[in-house]
N, C-alpha and C positions, 0 to 999 in steps of 0.2 A: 560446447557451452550449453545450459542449461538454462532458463529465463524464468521467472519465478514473477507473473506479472498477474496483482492485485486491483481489483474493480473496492474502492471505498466508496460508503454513501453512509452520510451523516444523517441520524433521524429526521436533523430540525435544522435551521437553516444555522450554517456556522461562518461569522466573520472572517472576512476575505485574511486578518491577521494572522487569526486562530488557526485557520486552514495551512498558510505559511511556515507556521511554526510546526504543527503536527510533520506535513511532509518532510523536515526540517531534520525533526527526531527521530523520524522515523530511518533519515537514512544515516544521521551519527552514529545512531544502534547498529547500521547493519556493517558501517565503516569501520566501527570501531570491531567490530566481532573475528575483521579478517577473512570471513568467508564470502563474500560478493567481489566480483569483477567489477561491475557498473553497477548504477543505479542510476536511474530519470522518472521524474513524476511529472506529470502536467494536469491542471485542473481540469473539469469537465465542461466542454461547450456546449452552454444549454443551450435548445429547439425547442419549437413548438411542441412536434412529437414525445416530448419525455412526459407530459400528461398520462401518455398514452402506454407508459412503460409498463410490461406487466409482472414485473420484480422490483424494481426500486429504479430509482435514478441517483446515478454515479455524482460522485462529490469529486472526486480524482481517480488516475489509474498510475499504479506506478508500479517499475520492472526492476527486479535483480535478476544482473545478468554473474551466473555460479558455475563453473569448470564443470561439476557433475553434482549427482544424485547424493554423494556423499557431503560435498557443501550444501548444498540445498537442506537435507537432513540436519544436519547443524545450525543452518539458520535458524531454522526452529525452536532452539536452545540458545541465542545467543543472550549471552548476560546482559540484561538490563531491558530486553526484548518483552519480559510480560508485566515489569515494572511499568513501560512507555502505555502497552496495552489496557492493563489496571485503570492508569493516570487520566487517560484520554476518554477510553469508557464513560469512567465518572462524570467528567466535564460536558462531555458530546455524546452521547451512545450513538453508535456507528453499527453499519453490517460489509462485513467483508467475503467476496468471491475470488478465486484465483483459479488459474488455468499455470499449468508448469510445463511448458514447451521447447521446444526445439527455435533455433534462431526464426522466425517471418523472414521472408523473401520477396 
């Protein structure tokens, strides 16, 4: 398995709702596409330290977990996937990082 896990961080601060529903759609897109095992998102536990962040501070991190390189690839492409991207942009502008790994232990 393949983990395909997303650091999100909204410009400006985005309602505990808004936030709800993003992670929401985010993973109907990847459910509905057939290429993800799992999916889990969990919001970001602010600190003190994230002042001190020196890229951004995280809004959420969330992981698709994909059999291989070749679903992973097609997530990419999943329909409806740059429609969500477009949508939420507009509303929120956001910056996203990703690391594609191997299972943590």
């Amino acid at each position: 398995m393949i983990n395909h896990t997303m650091i999100v961080s909204f410009d400006d601060a985005i309602p505990d709702s808004e936030l709800d529903q993003y992670l929401k759609d985010i993973e109907q897109v990847m459910r509905d596409s057939g290429t993800i095992q799992t999916f889990a998102a969990k919001r970001h536990i602010r600190v003190a330290a994230d002042d001190h962040s020196p890229v951004f501070v995280a809004s959420a991190v969330v992981r698709l977990g994909l059999a291989d390189v070749a679903a992973l690839n097609a997530s990419f492409a999943a329909p409806g996937a740059m429609e969500l991207i477009k949508r939420w942009q507009a509303k929120y502008p956001y910056r996203v990082v990703w690391v594609n790994h191997e299972e943590l232990v």
